[in-house]
C-alpha positions as CSV (number, residue, x, y, z in Angstrom):
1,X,108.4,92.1,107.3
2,X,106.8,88.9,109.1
3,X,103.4,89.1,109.8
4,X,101.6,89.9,113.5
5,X,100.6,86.3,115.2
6,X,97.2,88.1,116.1
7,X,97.0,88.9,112.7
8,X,98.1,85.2,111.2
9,X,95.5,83.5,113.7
10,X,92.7,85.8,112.6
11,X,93.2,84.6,108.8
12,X,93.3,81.3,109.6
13,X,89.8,81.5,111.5
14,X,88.8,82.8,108.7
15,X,89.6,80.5,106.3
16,X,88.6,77.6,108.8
17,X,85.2,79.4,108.9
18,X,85.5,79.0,104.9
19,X,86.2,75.5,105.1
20,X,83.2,75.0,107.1
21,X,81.0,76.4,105.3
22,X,82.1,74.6,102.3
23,X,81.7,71.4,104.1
24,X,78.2,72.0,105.6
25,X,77.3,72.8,101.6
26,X,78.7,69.5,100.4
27,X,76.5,68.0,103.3
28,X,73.6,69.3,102.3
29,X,74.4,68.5,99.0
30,X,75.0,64.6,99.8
31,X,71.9,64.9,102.0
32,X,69.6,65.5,99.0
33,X,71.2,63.0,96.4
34,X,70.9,60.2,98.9
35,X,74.5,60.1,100.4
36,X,75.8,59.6,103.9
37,X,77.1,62.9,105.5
38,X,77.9,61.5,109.1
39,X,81.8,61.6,108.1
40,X,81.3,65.4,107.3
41,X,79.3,66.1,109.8
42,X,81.9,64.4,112.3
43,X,84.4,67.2,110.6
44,X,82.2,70.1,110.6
45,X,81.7,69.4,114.6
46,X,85.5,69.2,115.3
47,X,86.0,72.4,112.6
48,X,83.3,74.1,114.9
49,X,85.0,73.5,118.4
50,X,87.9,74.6,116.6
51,X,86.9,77.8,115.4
52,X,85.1,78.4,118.8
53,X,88.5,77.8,120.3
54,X,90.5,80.0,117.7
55,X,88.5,82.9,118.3
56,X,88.2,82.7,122.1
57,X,92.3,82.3,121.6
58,X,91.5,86.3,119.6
59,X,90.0,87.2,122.0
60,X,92.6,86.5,124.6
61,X,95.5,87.5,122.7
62,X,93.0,90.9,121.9
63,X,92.9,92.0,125.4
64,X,96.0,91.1,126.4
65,X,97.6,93.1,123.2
66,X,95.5,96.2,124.9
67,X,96.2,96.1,128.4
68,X,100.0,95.7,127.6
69,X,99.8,98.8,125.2
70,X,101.0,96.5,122.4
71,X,98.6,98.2,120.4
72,X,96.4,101.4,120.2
73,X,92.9,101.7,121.0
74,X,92.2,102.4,117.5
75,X,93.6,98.8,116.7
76,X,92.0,97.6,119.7
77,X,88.7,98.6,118.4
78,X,89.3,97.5,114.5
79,X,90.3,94.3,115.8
80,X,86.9,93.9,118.0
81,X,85.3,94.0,114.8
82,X,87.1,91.9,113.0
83,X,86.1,89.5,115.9
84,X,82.8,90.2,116.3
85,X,82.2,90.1,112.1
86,X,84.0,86.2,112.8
87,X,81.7,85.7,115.8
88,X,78.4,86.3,113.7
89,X,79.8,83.7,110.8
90,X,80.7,81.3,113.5
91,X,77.0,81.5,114.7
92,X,76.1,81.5,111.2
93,X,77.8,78.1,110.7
94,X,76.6,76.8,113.7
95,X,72.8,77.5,112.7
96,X,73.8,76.6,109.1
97,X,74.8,72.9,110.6
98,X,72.1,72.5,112.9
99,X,69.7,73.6,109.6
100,X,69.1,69.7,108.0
101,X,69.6,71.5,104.4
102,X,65.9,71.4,103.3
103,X,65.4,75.1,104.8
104,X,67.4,77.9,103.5
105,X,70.8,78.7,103.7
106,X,71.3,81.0,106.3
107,X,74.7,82.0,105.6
108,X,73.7,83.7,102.2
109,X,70.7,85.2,103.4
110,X,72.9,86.7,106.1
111,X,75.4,88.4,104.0
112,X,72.9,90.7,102.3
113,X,72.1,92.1,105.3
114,X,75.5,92.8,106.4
115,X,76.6,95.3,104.0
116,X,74.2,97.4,104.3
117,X,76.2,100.4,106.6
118,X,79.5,100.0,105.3
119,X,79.7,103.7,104.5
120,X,77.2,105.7,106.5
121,X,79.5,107.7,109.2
122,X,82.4,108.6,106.5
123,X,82.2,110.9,103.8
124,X,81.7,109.5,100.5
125,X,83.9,111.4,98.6
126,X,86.7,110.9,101.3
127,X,85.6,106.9,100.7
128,X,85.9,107.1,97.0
129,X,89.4,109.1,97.8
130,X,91.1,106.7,99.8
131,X,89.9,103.7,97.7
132,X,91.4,105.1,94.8
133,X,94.4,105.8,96.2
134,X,94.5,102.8,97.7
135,X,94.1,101.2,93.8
136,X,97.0,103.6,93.0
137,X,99.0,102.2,95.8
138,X,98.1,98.6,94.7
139,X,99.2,99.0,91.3
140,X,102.6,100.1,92.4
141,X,103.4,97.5,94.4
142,X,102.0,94.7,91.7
143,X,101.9,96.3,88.2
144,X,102.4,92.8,86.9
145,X,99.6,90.8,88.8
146,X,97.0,90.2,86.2
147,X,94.1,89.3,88.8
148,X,94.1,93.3,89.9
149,X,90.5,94.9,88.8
150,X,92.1,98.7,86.7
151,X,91.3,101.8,88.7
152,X,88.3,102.9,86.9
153,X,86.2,99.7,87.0
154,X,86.8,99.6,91.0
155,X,85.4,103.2,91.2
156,X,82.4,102.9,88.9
157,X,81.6,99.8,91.0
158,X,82.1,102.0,94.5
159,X,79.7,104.9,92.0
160,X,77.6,102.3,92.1
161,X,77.7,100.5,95.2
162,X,77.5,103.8,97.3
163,X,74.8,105.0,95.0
164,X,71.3,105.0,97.0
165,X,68.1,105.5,95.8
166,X,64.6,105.7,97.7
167,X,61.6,105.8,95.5
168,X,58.5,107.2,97.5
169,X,55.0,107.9,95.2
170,X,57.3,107.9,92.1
171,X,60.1,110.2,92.8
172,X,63.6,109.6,94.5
């Protein structure tokens, strides 16, 4: 089954935006030994209009999707945050190349922050459900593929990950 175009040119955005941010870390890198970054930075520019372009193109092809009734609302509104999550990295990357790599990286000081309400309007038991069966489905389709993490490990991670405690005066 081929895969949706919306679908293919949101992948590649993101990998772009991967790209990026590897190049604006080898920038900073060559910035502190000494080196001469302007050919990156020359790169990192053009990768940067490019992404800009790419997700405008998302967005395009988004609304267009929607007002044609290609795709539910539901879809409609998943894929919004899929382009919004790709609009904060791009803005990320942006700040990240402006930055002259002697203050911190914002992109990593960023990502802790954006984890932090993955879970809070489902049900956590429904969450830890469909992840598992998820795994189960997984391990179906790919019993030989030696880079899947075994059912068990994936939910004491989720245990874990889902797992809050607030300690006020010495008690949760």
């Amino acid at each position: 089954m081929a895969r949706e175009p919306w679908l293919m040119k949101y992948d590649s955005s993101c990998h772009l935006a991967q790209e990026i941010a590897e190049n604006i870390h080898e920038r900073n890198r060559q910035k502190r030994t000494g080196g001469n970054p302007s050919k990156l930075n020359m790169t990192i520019r053009t990768s940067l209009q490019r992404l800009q372009e790419q997700i405008s193109q998302l967005k395009d092809s988004l609304l267009r999707s929607l007002s044609t009734r290609q795709i539910t609302q539901f879809e409609a509104d998943r894929r919004q945050n899929l382009v919004d999550d790709l609009l904060t990295r791009q803005r990320q990357l942006q700040t990240a190349f402006k930055n002259d790599g002697t203050e911190p990286d914002v992109m990593r000081v960023m990502t802790s922050f954006d984890v932090t309400a993955l879970f809070t309007s489902i049900n956590i038991d429904l969450a830890k459900e469909t992840v598992a069966t998820l795994q189960d489905e997984s391990s179906r389709q790919a019993p030989q593929d030696t880079n899947n993490i075994n059912k068990d490990t994936t939910m004491k991670r989720l245990d874990l990950y889902l797992t809050t405690h607030f300690i006020f005066n010495d008690g949760i």
